[in-house]
N, C-alpha and C positions, 0 to 999 in steps of 0.2 A: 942343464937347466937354463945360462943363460940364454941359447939358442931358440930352445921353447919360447920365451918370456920374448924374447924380439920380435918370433913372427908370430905369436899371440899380441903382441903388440901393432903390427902390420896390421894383422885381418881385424883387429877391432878400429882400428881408422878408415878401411877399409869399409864398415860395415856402417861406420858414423855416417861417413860420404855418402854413402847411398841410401841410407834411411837413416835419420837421425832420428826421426819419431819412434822408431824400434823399441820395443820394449820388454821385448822379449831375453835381452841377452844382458847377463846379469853383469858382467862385468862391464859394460857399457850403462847399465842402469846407476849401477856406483860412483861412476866416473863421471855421469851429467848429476848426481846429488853431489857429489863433491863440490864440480865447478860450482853448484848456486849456494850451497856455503856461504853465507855471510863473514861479516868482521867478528873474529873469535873477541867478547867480552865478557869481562870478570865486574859482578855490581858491586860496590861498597857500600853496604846503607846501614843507619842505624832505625829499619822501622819500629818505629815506638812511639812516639810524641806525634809527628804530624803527618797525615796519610799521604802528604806528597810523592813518600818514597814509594806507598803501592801503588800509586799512578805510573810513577816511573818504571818500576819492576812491569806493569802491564803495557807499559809502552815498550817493552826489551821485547815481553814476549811477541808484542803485535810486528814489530822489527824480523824476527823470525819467524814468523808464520808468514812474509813476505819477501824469505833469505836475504835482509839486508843484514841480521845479524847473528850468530851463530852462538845464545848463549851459554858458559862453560860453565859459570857456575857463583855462588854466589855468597858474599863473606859479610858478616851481621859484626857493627863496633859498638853498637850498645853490649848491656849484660841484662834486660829483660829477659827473663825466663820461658817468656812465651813468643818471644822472637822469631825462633827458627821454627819453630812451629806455623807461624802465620805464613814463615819465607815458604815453607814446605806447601802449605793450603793453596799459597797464590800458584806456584809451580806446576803442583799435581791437576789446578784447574785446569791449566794449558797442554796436561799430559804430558809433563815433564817433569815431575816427583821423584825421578834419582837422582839430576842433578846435585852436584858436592854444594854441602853449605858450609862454610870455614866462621867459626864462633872465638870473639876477643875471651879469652881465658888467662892474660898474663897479670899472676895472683901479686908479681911485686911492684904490679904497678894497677891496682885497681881503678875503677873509675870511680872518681867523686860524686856522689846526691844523683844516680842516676834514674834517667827520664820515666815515669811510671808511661803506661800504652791509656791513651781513650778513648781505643775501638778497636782492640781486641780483646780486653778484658772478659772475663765470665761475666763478671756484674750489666755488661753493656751488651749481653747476648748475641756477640759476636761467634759465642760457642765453637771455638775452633779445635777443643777435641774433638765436637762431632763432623767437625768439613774433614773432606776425604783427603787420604792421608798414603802417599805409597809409603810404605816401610823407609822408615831413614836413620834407625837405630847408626848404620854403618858407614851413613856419606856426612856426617856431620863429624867435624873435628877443627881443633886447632885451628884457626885462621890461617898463621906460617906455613904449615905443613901441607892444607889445603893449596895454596898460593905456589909453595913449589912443585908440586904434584900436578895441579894444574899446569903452570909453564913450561916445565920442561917438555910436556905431551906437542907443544906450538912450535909453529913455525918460527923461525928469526925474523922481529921487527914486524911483528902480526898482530900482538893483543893490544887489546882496546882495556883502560880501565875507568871505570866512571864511580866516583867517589862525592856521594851526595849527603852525606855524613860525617863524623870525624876520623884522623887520618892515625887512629892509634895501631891499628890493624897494619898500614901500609910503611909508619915507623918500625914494627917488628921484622918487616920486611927487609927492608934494608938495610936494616941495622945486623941483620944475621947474613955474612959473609954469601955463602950460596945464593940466598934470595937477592941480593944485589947485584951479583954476577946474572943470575936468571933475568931481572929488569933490564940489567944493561944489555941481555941480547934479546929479550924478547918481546919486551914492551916499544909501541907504538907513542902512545899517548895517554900521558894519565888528564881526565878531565874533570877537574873539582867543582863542585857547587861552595861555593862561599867568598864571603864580600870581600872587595878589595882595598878597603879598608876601613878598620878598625872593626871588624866583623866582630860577633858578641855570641855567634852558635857555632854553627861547623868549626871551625879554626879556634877557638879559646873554653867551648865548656868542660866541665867537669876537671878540670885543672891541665888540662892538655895541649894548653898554647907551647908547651916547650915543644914539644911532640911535632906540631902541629909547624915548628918552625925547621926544625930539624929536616920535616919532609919539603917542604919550599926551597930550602937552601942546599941538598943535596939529594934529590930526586936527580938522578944522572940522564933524564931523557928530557921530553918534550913536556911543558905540563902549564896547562889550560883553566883559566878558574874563570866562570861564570856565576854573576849571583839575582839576572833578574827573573820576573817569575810572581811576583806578590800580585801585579794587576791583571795576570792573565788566571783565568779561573776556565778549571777543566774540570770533566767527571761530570758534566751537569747533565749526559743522556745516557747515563750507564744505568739508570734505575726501567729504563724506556728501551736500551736494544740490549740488554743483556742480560741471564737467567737470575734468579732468584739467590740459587746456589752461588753465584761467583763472588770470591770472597774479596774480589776488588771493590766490586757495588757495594755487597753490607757496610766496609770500612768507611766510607765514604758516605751511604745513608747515616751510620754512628757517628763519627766525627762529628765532635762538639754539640752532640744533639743535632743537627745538620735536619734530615731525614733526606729523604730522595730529590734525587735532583737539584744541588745546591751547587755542588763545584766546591772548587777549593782551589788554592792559589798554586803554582805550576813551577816551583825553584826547578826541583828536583828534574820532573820529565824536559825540563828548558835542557839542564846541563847534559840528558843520555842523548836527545835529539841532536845537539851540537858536535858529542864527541862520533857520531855517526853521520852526519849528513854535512859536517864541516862550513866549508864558505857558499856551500847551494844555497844557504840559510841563514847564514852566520855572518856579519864581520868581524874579523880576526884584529885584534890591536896588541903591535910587538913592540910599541914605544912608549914608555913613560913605566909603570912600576904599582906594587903594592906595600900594604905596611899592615902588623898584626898591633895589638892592643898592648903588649908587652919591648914598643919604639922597636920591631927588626921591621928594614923595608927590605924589599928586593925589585931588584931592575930587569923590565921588558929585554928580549933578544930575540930576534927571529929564528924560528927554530925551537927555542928552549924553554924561555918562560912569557906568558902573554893570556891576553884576556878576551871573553867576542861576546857577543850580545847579538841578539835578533834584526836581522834586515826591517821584518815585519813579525810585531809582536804576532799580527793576526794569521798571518801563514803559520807561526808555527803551532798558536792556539792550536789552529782548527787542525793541524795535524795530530799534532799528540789526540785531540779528544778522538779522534777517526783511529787511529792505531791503540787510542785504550779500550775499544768498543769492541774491537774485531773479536770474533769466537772463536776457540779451540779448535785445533783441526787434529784429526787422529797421525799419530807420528809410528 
């Protein structure tokens, strides 16, 4: 069999060479969807409170419908009830409805007062029992178990993780033996949304600044926090190039009573756009440090820990809104 397998190996290099536009021949078809394969990412979000993070989940998808990103699946750290549900609606829009969704379910350590949704609610006619729905009875589970399931399937020193939420989900991670091993070989870069100091959302609510230090101070790879985003306002043409059904637009006409074409502030799609497009877009800052509300700081190092912000707020404005807009493509 190895024999086979080498000069099946030959004649499809062979075959590349001479017509690459070939389309016919399936292991050749597999092997250029492979190479355009994006950056394998895992999302963190807690959508619930502010639609930023469906912009950002619609900016993952427009990433992949453009192979810059490859998403594997996606893990909710609120405990809204109608959470993975919405993760589900936004997904299956993009025809992507089996992706794993990984749910905060650790009962001894609950979350405090948490965030009620104010635009996916039934009362705000978001109606997201009725948006389409693949079957997800069996891809939702445990956050942990999702997270090693997912990793171990990656390649070493490949996954992207973009954490625009809190970091209870990624403390259970590392804090369980395996899953820290799995980070240490297989994570790239974790990239946070939240401020660099004395933040008062991401990094401290619900009672989970210990949590939320724990992952600062011993996160064993690379790990990147951005927090701007308030003055760039995105979503403002999704009521005008995109259908009626997509449950990006509705959240976004709901939010806050909004209605169509308002926009909304851009934390979230700042930090997925960064932990993909890097210093194209970004400047990278490995010197100087952060501090959480509870006096721990921690110090820049190239490499390890560090912060970046936008060259041009307006380049990446106008990106994110151009890759929130794009439509569905059949997969």
């Amino acid at each position: 069999m190895k024999i086979r397998r080498n000069i099946l190996g030959v004649l499809i290099l062979i075959a590349i060479l001479i017509c690459t536009s070939c389309q016919d021949n399936e292991i050749n078809s597999k092997t250029t969807v492979a190479k355009m394969k994006g950056v394998p990412v895992i999302y963190e979000t807690d959508m619930t409170l502010d639609v930023d993070d469906v912009g950002a989940l619609a900016v993952l998808h427009g990433l992949e419908i453009e192979n810059k990103v490859n998403l594997i699946g996606v893990c909710y750290n609120e405990v809204h009830p109608q959470g993975p549900d919405a993760i589900d609606a936004i997904n299956t829009y993009y025809n992507r409805g089996t992706l794993p969704i990984g749910i905060y379910n650790n009962y001894e350590n609950e979350l405090k007062d948490p965030d009620p949704s104010d635009y996916f609610s039934s009362e705000r006619n978001f109606d997201v029992d009725n948006m389409a729905h693949d079957p997800f009875d069996n891809i939702v589970a445990n956050a942990l178990a999702v997270y090693k399931y997912l990793l171990r399937k990656q390649e070493d020193n490949s996954v992207v993780i973009v954490s625009v939420g809190f970091l209870n989900n990624l403390y259970d991670l590392i804090k369980d033996p395996e899953g820290l091993e799995l980070v240490k070989k297989k994570v790239k870069l974790l990239a946070i949304m939240g401020g660099l100091h004395n933040d008062g959302f991401n990094l401290s609510r619900h009672n989970l600044i210990d949590q939320s230090q724990y992952v600062i101070e011993n996160w064993p790879g690379t790990l990147v926090t951005t927090h701007v985003g308030g003055d760039m306002i995105t979503g403002e043409t999704l009521t005008d190039k995109t259908p009626v059904h997509n449950p990006v637009r509705r959240s976004f006409e709901l939010e806050w009573h909004q209605g169509p074409n308002i926009g909304r502030s851009s934390w979230d799609e700042v930090t997925v756009l960064y932990a993909i497009y890097g210093t194209e877009y970004y400047n990278e800052e490995w010197t100087g440090g952060g501090s959480l509300r509870n006096g721990y700081k921690w110090s820049f190092k190239k490499g390890y820990r560090g912060y970046a912000a936008p060259k041009s707020d307006k380049v990446v404005e106008d990106e994110i809104e151009r890759l929130m807009t794009l439509l569905p493509v059949n997969k």
